[in-house]
Structure formats: structure tokens, C-alpha cells
C-alpha positions, 0 to 999 in steps of 0.5 A: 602411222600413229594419229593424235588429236590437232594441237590447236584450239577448239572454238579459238575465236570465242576464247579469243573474244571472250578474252577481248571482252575480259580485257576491254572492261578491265581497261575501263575499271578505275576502282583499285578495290573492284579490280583487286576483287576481278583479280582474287575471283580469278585466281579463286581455287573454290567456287565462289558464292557458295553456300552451307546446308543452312543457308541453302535451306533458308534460300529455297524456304525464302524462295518458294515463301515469295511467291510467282511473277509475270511474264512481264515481270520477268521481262522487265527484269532480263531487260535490265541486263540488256536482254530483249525479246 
């Protein structure tokens, strides 16, 4: 008897909620344009936010010119995203 892998899903309940997620903030999104770019991000074929050798080499010159932050600092910051501690 020949064995093959289950047909269903792996992890189905968090695609599903992922989806959910997708669909309950597209459905309060009333931009006609910020829609438009949700809809070219995901039917993108590239990566988006993507860089030349230049540009990446500026990005890492400016960040090692910027120096460190605190904790705190770093905190504040995951904070404004709804992250706590």
C-alpha cells in the first residue's frame, strides 16, 4: 500500500486567522488609493522594499553614523506598535 502526505493543511487555523486579520482591516480601509497599493503589494512577484548595492551601502553607512539607543528607548519605540513587556 503506497503512503502519501494528508491532503489537509498545516497549521490551518492560523492561515485562517491570518486571512480573518487581512479581511476585517481591508473592510475598514475607505482610501480608494491605499487599498489599490494593499492590492499591487500582493500581487507583487518581487520583493518589495528593495534596495541597489548603493543605496543599501548608504543605509548601513547612516546607521552605524546614528549611534545606539537605550532600553528605554527601544521600548518606547516597540510600544508605539502595541508591544509591552
Amino acid at each position: 500500500m503506497k503512503v502519501s502526505e494528508p491532503a489537509t493543511a498545516y497549521n490551518a487555523s492560523g492561515l485562517q486567522g491570518l486571512k480573518n486579520r487581512l479581511i476585517s482591516t481591508i473592510d475598514s480601509i475607505n482610501d480608494e488609493a491605499k487599498l489599490q497599493e494593499c492590492w499591487d503589494l500582493l500581487h507583487e512577484s518581487s520583493m518589495p522594499c528593495t534596495f541597489t548595492e548603493e543605496e543599501l551601502d548608504e543605509e548601513i553607512r547612516q546607521s552605524e553614523a546614528g549611534g545606539y539607543i537605550t532600553q528605554q528607548e527601544v521600548l518606547a519605540k516597540f510600544a508605539r506598535w502595541g508591544f509591552e513587556r
